[in-house]
Structures are given as C-alpha cells and as structure tokens.
N, C-alpha and C positions, 0 to 999 in steps of 0.2 A: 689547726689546719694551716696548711703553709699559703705564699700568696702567692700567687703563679700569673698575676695582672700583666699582660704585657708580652705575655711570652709564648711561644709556640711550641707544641708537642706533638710528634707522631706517636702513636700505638700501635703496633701491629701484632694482630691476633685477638681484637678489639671487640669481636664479636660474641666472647663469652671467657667466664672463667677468670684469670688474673689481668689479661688483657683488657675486659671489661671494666671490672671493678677500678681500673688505674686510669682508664681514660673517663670516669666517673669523677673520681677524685679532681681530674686535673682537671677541668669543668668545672667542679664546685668551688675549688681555689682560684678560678679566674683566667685559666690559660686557653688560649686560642688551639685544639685540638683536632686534628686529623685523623681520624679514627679507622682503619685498615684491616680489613679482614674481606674473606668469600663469604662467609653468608650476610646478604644483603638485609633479609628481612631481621634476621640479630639487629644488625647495624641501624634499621630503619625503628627495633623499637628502643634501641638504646638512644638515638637521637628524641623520641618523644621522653623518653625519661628525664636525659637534661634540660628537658628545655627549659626548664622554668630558674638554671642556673644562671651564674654571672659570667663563664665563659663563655667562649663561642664551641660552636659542633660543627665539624664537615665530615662527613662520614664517604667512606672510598671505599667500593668494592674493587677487589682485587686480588691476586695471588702471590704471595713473597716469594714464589720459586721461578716469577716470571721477568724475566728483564725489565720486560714495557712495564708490567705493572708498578716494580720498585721506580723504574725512572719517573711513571706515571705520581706515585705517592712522593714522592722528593718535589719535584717542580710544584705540584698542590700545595704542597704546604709554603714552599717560597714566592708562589706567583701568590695566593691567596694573602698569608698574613706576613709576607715581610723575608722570610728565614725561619731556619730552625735551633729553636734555644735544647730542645731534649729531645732522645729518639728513645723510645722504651721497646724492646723486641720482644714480643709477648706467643708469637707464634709457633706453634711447636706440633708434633706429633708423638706416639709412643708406640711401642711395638712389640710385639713377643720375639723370640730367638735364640737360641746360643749359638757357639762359635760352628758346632756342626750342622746347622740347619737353616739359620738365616741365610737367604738367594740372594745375590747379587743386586736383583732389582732392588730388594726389600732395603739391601743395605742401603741403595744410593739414593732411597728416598730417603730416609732418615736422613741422611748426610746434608740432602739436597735441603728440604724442610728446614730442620734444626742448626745448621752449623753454616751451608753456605750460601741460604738467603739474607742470613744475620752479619757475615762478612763483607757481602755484596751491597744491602743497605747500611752499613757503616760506611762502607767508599764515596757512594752516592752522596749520602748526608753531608759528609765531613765538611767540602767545602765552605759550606753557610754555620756550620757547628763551631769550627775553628772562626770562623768570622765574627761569631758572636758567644766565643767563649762558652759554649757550651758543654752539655754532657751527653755521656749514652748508659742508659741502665739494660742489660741483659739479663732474659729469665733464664737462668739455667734451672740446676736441678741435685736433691742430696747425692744422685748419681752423680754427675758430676767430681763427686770428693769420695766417693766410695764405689763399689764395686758391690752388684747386685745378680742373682743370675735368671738368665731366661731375658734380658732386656741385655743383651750385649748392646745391638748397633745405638741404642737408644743414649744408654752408659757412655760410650766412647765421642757421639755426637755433645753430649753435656759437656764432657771432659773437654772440649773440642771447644766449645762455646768459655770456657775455663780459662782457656788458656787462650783463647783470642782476647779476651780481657782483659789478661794483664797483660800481654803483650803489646796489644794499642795504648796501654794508659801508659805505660814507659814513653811510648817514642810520643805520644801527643801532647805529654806533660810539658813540657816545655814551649807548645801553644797554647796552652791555659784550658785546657780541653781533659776534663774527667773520664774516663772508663769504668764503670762497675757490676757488679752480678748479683744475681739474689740466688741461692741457692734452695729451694721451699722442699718439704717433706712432702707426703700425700698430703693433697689438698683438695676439696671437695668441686668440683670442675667436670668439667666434659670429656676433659682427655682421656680417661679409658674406657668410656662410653663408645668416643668414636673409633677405639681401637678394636670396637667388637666384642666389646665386653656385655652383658647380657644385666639389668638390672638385679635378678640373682646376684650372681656372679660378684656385680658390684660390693651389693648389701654386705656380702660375705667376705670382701676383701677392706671394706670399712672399717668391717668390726673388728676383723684382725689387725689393722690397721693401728686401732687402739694403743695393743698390745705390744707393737714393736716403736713405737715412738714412747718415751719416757715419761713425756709430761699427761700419757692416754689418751688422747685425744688429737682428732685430724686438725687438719688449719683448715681456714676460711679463703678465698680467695682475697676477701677487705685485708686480710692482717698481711698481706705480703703487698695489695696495694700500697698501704700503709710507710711499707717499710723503701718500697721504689720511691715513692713520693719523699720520703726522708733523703734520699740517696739521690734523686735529685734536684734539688733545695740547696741553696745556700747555705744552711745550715752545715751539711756535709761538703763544705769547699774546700776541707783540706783531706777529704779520703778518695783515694784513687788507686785503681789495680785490684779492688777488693773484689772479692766470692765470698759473699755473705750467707751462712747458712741460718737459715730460718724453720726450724723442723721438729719442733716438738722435744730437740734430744736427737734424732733419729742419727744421725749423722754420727754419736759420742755411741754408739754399741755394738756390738760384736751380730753377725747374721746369726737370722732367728727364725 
C-alpha cells in the first residue's frame, strides 16, 4: 500500500463503482480525501466505511456538470486540508447509440458528463495542483483506444478524455505536474445499470463479457483502484501523458 500521509485527494464519482473503491484506498493509505459525487446516501455509507481508517473523509454531494458545484468541490478541498495534491476523475456515464440515432440531447450529455466536466475540473484544480506539484489521474475507458458499436457518443467522449490527457501532461510537464488515464475493460460497477440496463440484461452481458476479454473474466473496480493509486504515487513520478489500458486483453482483439 502506498503512503498518501499528508496529502489531499478529490474523487469524483466517489459514490460507487471505481470512484469508490479509489477514495477507499486513498483513505487507507493516509490521504486527506474529498469524496464527490450525487448520491449522498452512497457517500454517507462510504464515509461510515472509512472511518475506522488513517485518513481523513469529507464527503461533498454534488454534480460535476455544474459549475457551482465543481468550484464548490475545489475551494473544500483547499479551504479544508490545505490544497490539492491529486485529482482522480472517476465520474462518468454510458449510453446506447449509433451515428444515426443518437439525439443531440443524448449526445451533449455524454459530452457534458464525461469529457467536459473533466476539463472543467482540471482548470479549477490546477492552480493548488501546480502549486504543489501534483497530479491528475482520469478514468477513461478501452473505448477510448478502440472503437465499439452502438456506444458512439460514449466512444468519442473516452477518446476525448484521451486526448485531454496527453495533451495537459505536455504543456504541464514543465510545472512538475503529472497527467494520466486508466483505460479499464468491463468492470463490474453501476455504470450500465444506471444506463437502463435491466439485471437480466446485465447477467447476460457479464457472461459474455467473459468471452470477449482474453484473460475471461471482468475486472473488479479494486484492481483499477489499484492501479490510479499506483499512477498516483511517487512511485510513478516519472510517467506522464499515459492511457493505460487495464482490461483483461480486451483492448489486444479484433470485435466479436
């Protein structure tokens, strides 16, 4: 386990799934933690969870697609513990669609969600992040690096999150300030639960699930925690700009 004493971390999308699992970790390792998401009572039993850890928990109901709220989650974490040493973007949605059918609306939430609440809270952060040399890990997605169908706007918003990535770690590198991304395959979470997916539905897209990732089997939302928390750690102080794909294989095969 890495030592996170000392330091401060936002989460957002905190209240389930890989967002969870990561502001657990950084909690166990010591870091003073802001924990960010809309469902409150998530947040309220993820705080009784930690508690009995070594870091601290503040947990902030809120919306990433709402100005107040992201300015709301920035000043929390600097009025409360100081600054921000890590910003972990864990918030996301998914969605059905292809190029002829997804609406407008449908697209710009995706957009809105996924791509430029994650831009937005990067701007936000940076001041205190550059000030104390910090980092930002971003959840994208094996969409992101590949092309899936029926998940267009979802795909293009990853891709999107991709390439904001490397693009901030370039120009920030030279303030001692990390960018990176985790790239995860299916992973056993909430996300296409709340997209309307039907526990059936689910079960069945698990199992198949299996079958198109190499090594057979889904990821856990831990094992991607796992891997943020490596990425951002001192340990990884000299990797910057990366989209790390994390996926069973899933990424290395041809559609199936």
């Amino acid at each position: 386990m890495e030592n996170f004493e000392g330091t401060t971390a936002i989460v957002t999308g905190a209240s389930s799934g890989i967002g969870r699992a990561t502001a657990k970790e950084f909690v166990k390792s010591g870091a003073s933690v802001v924990a960010f998401a809309r469902n409150l009572s998530h947040l309220q039993s993820l705080r009784d969870e930690c508690a009995t850890e070594k870091g601290k928990f503040l947990l902030l109901q809120g919306d990433a697609t709402k100005e107040a709220d992201r300015k709301k989650c920035v000043d929390t974490a600097v009025n409360e513990f100081g600054g921000i040493d890590v910003l972990v973007q864990a918030a996301g949605i998914i969605g059905s669609g292809t190029i002829e059918n997804t609406t407008e609306s449908q697209w710009n939430e995706m957009m809105d969600v996924n791509l430029t609440s994650v831009y937005r809270m990067m701007q936000l952060a940076l001041p205190s992040i550059i000030n104390r040399k910090g980092n930002i890990v971003n959840v994208s997605s094996v969409t992101g690096t590949r092309a899936f169908p029926n998940v267009l706007a979802y795909c293009v918003s990853k891709a999107g999150v991709d390439q904001l990535t490397r693009c901030s770690a370039l120009e920030l590198a030279p303030k001692g300030v990390r960018v990176n991304a985790v790239n995860p395959g299916v992973v056993v979470t909430n996300l296409h639960r709340n997209s309307g997916m039907n526990e059936e539905s689910y079960s069945r897209f698990l199992e198949h699930s299996k079958t198109t990732h190499p090594l057979g089997r889904v990821g856990t939302p831990e094992e991607i925690a796992d891997l943020i928390i490596f990425l951002a750690s001192e340990k990884a102080a000299w990797i910057t700009g990366v989209t790390y794909s994390i996926d069973g294989g899933r990424s290395q095969t041809c559609f199936r």
